[in-house]
VEXDREN-94281 format. One record per residue: residue number from 0; residue in three letters; x, y, z of N, C-alpha, C, O in turn. Coordinates in steps of 0.05 Angstrom, whole numbers, plus 5000, padded with zeros to 4 digits. Example, Ala and Ser with C-alpha at 12.3 -4.5 7.8 and 13.67 -1.06 7.14 Angstrom:
2
DOZA  num  residu  n_xx  n_yy  n_zz  ca_xx  ca_yy  ca_zz  c_xx  c_yy  c_zz  o_xx  o_yy  o_zz
DOZA    0     ALA  5264  4886  5156   5246   4910   5156  5264  4934  5156  5285  4934  5169
DOZA    1     SER  5257  4955  5142   5273   4979   5143  5258  5001  5157  5268  5023  5161
This chain:
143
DOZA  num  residu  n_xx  n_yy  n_zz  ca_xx  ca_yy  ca_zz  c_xx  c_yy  c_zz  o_xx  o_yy  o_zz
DOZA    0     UNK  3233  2317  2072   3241   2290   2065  3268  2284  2077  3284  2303  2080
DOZA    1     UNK  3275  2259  2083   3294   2251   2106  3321  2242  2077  3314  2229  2057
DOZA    2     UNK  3349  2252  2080   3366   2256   2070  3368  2221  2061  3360  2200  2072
DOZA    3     UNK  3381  2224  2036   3385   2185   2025  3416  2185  2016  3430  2196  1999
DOZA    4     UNK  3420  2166  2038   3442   2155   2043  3454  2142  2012  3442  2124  2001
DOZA    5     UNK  3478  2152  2000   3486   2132   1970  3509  2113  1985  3525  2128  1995
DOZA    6     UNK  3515  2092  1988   3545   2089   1989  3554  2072  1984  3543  2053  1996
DOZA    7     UNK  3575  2062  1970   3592   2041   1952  3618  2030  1961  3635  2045  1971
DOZA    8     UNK  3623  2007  1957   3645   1999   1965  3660  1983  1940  3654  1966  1924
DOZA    9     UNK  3690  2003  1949   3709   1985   1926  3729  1973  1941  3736  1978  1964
DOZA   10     UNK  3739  1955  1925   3761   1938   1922  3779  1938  1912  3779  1946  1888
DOZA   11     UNK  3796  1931  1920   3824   1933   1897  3850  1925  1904  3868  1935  1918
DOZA   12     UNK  3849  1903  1888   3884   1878   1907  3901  1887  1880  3894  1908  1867
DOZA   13     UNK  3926  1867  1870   3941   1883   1850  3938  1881  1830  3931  1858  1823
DOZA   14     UNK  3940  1900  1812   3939   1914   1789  3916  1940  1795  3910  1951  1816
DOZA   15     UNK  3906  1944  1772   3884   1966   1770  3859  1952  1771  3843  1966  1782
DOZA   16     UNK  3847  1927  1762   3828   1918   1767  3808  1925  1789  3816  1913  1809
DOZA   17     UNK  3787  1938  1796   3772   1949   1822  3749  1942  1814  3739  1947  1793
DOZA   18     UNK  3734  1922  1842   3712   1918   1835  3701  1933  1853  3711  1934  1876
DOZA   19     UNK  3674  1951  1845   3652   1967   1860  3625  1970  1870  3609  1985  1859
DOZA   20     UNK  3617  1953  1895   3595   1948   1893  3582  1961  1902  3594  1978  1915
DOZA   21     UNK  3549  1963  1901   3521   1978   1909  3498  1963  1909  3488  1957  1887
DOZA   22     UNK  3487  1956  1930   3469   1936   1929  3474  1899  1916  3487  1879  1921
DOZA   23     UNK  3464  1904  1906   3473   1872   1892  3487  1874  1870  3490  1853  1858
DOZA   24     UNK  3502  1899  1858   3506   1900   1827  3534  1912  1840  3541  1927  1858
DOZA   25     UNK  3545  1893  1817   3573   1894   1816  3590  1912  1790  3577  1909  1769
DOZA   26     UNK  3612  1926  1788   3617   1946   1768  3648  1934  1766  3654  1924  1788
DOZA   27     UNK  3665  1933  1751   3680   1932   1746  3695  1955  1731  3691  1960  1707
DOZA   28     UNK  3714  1970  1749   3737   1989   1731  3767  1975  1736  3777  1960  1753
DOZA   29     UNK  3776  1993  1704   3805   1978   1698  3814  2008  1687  3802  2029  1689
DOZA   30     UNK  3840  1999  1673   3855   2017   1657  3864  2001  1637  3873  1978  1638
DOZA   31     UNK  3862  2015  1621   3875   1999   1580  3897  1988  1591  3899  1990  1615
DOZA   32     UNK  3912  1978  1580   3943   1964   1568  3959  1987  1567  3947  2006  1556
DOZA   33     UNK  3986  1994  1574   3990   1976   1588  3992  1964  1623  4001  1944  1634
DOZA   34     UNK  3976  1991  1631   3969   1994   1662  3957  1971  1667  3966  1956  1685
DOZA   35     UNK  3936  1965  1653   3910   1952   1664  3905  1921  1645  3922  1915  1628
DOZA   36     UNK  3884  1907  1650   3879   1888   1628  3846  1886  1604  3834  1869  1590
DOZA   37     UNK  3841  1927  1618   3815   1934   1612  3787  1921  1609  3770  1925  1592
DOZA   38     UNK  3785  1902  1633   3767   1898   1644  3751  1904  1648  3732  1891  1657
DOZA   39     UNK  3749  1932  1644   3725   1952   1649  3731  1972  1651  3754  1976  1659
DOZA   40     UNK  3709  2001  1642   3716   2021   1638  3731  2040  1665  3727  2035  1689
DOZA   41     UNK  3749  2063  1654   3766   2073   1675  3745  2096  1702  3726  2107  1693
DOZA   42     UNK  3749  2099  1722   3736   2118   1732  3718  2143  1721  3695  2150  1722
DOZA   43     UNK  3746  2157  1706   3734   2178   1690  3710  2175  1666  3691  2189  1659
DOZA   44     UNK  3719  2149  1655   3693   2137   1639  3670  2137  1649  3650  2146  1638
DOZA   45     UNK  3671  2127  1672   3649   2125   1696  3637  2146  1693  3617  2147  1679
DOZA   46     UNK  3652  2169  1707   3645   2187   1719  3624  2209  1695  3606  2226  1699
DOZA   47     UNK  3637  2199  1669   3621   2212   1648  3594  2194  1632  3582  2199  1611
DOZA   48     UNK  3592  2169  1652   3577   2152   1638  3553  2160  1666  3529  2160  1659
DOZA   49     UNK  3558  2164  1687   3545   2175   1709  3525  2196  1700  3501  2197  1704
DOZA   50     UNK  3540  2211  1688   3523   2243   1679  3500  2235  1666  3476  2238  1673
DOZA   51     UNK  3512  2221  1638   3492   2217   1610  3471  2194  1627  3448  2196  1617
DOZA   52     UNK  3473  2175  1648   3449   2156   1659  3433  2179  1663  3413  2186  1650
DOZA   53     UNK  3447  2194  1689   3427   2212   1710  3411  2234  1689  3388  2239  1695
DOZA   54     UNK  3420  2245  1670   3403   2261   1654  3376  2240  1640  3352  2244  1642
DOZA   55     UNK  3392  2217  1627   3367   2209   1614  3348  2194  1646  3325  2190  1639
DOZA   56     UNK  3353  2189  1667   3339   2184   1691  3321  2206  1695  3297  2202  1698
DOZA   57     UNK  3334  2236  1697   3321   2257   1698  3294  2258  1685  3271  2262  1695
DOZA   58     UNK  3303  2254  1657   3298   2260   1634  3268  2245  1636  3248  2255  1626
DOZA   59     UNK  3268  2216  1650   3246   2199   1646  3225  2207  1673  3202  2199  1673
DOZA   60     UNK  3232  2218  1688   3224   2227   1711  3203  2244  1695  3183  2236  1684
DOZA   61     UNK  3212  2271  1698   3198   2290   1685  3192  2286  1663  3192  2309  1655
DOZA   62     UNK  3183  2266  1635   3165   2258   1625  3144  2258  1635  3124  2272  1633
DOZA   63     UNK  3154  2230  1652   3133   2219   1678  3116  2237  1685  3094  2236  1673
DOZA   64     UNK  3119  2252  1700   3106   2274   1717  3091  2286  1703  3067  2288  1710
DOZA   65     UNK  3101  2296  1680   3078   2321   1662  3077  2304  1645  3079  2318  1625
DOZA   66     UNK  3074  2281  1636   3052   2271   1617  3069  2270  1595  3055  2253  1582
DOZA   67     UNK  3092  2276  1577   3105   2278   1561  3107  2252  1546  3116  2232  1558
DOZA   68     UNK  3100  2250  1526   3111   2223   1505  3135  2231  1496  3134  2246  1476
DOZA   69     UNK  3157  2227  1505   3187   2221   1502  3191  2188  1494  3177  2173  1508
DOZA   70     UNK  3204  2177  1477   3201   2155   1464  3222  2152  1468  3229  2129  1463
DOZA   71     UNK  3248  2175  1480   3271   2163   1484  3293  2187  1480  3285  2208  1469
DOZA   72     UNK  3324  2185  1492   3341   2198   1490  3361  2186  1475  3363  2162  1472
DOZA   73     UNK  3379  2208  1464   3409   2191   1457  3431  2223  1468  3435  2245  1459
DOZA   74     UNK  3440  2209  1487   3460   2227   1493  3491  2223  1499  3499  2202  1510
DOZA   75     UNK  3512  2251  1488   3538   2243   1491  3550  2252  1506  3536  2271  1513
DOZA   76     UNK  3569  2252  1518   3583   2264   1539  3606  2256  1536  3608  2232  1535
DOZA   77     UNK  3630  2273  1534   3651   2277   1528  3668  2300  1545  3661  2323  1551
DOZA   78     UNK  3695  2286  1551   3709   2311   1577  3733  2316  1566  3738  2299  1548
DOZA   79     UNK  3755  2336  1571   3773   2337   1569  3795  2336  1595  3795  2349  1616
DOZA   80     UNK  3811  2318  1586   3830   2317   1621  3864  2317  1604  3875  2305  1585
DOZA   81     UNK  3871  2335  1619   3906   2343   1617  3917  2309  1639  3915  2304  1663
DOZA   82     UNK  3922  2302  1630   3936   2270   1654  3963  2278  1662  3974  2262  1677
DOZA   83     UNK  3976  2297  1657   4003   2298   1674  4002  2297  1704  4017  2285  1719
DOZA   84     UNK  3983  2309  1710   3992   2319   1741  3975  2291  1765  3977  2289  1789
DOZA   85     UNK  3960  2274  1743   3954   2246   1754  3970  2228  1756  3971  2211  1774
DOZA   86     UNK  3991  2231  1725   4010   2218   1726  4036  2227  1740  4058  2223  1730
DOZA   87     UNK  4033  2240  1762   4055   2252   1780  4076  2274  1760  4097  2282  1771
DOZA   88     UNK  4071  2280  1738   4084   2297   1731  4087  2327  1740  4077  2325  1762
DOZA   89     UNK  4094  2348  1738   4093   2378   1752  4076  2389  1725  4080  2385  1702
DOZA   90     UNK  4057  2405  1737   4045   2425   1712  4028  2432  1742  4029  2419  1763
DOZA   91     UNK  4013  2457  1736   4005   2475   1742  3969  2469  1740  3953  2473  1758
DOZA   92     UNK  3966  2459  1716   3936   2458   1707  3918  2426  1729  3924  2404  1737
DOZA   93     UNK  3903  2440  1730   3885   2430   1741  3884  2391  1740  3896  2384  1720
DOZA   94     UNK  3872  2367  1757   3873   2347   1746  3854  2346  1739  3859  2341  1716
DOZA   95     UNK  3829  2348  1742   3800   2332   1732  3803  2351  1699  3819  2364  1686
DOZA   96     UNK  3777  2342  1697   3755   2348   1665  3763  2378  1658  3747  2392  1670
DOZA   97     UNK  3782  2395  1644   3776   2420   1636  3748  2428  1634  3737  2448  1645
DOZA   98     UNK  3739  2409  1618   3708   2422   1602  3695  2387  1602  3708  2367  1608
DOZA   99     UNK  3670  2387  1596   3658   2368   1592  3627  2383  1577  3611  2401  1584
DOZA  100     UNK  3629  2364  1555   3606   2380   1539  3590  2354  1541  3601  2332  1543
DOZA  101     UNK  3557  2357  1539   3541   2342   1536  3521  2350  1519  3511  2372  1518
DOZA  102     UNK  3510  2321  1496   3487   2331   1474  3465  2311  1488  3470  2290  1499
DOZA  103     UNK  3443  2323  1487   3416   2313   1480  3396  2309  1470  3376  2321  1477
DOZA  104     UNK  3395  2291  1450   3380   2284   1427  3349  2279  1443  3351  2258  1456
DOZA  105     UNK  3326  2290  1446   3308   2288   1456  3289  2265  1421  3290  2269  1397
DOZA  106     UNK  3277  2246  1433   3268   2234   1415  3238  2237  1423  3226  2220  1435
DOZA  107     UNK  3227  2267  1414   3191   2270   1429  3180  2294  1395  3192  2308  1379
DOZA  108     UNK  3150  2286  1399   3136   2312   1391  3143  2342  1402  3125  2357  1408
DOZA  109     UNK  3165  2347  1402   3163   2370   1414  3187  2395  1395  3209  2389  1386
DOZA  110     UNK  3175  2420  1393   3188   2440   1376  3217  2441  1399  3223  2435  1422
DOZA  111     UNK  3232  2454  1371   3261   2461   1378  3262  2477  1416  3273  2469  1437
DOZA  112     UNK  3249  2496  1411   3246   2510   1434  3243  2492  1464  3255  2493  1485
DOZA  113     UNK  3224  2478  1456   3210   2458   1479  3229  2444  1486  3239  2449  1508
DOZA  114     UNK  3240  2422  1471   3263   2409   1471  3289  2425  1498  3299  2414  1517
DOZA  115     UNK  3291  2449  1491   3318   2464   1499  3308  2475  1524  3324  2487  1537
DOZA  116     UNK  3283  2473  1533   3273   2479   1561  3268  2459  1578  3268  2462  1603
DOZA  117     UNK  3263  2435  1564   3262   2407   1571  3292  2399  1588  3297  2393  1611
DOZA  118     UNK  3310  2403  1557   3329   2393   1571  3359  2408  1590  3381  2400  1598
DOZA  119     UNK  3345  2435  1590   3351   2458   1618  3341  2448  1643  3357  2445  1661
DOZA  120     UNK  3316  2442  1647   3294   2430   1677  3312  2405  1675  3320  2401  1698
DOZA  121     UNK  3322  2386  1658   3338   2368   1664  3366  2373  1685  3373  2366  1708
DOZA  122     UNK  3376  2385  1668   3410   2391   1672  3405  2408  1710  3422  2404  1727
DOZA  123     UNK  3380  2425  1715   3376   2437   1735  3369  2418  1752  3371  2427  1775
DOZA  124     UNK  3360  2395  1752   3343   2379   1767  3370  2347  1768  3372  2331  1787
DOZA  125     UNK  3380  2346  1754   3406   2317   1749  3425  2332  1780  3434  2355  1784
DOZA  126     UNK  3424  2306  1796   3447   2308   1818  3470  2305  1807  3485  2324  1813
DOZA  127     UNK  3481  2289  1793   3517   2287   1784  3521  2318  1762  3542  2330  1760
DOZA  128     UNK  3495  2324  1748   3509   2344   1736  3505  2368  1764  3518  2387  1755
DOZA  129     UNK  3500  2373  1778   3489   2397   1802  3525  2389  1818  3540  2408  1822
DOZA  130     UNK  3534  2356  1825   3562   2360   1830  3577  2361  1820  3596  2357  1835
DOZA  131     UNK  3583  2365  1800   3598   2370   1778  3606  2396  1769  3629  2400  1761
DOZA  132     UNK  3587  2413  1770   3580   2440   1770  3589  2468  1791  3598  2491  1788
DOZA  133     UNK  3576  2443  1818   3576   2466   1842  3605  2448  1862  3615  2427  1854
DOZA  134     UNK  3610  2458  1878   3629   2450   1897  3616  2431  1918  3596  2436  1930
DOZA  135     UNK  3627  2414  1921   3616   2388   1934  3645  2384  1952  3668  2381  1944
DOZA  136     UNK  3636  2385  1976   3657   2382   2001  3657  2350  1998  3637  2335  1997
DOZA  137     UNK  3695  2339  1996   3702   2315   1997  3723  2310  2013  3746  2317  2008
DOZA  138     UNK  3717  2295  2038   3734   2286   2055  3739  2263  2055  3721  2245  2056
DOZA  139     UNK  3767  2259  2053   3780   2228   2051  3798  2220  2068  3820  2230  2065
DOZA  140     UNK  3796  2199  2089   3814   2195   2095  3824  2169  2106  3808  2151  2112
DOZA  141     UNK  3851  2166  2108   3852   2136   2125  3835  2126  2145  3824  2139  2163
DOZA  142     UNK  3832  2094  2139   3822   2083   2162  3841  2063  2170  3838  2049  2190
């Protein structure tokens, strides 16, 4: 199967306001007060609202496929981030997510066990959690 192209374009004049588009749908990120006028949620929000879509996307996929009556997900996702060294301060520790834990409330006929193999074939099969996970080569540069 022939490789699928993702790619998005942002914007961004002054303040933090960035609009991000993909096809016809438009996204809006900001930052709270008093950076921003929180217009919309921050990257990192994103980036953890990314996960919890693509699992329950996963999640409906492989229903799909094997026949599963899944009636639905509720899932959380939550990260931890040290902000000094984003905010140009000196520390040592890492910038992104220390940890990022995610729950999934599977809403199906299915025993405890099933559930927790269900939502393993998820987490193995979700692309943002597979980059998130593994090392993903990122090159950036001026144009």
């Amino acid at each position: 199967m022939p490789l699928k192209k993702v790619s998005v374009m942002v914007k961004q004049g002054n303040g933090f306001r960035t609009e991000c588009k993909v096809g016809k749908h438009t996204v809006i990120i900001d930052q709270p007060p008093p950076a921003g006028a929180d217009a919309g949620p921050t990257p990192l929000d994103i980036q953890l609202m990314a996960l919890g879509g693509c699992i329950a996307a996963i999640g409906r996929i492989i229903a799909s496929q094997r026949k599963l009556e899944v009636r639905g997900f509720d899932i959380t996702v939550d990260g931890e981030i040290d902000t000094d060294k984003l905010l140009g301060k000196p520390t040592d520790k890492r910038v992104g997510f220390s940890a990022i834990n995610v729950g999934v409330k599977v809403d199906a006929d299915m025993s405890a066990e099933e559930k927790a193999r269900f939502v393993h074939e998820i987490d193995v099969r979700c692309p943002i959690s597979d980059n998130l996970q593994n090392t993903t080569k990122v090159k950036i540069a001026a144009l």
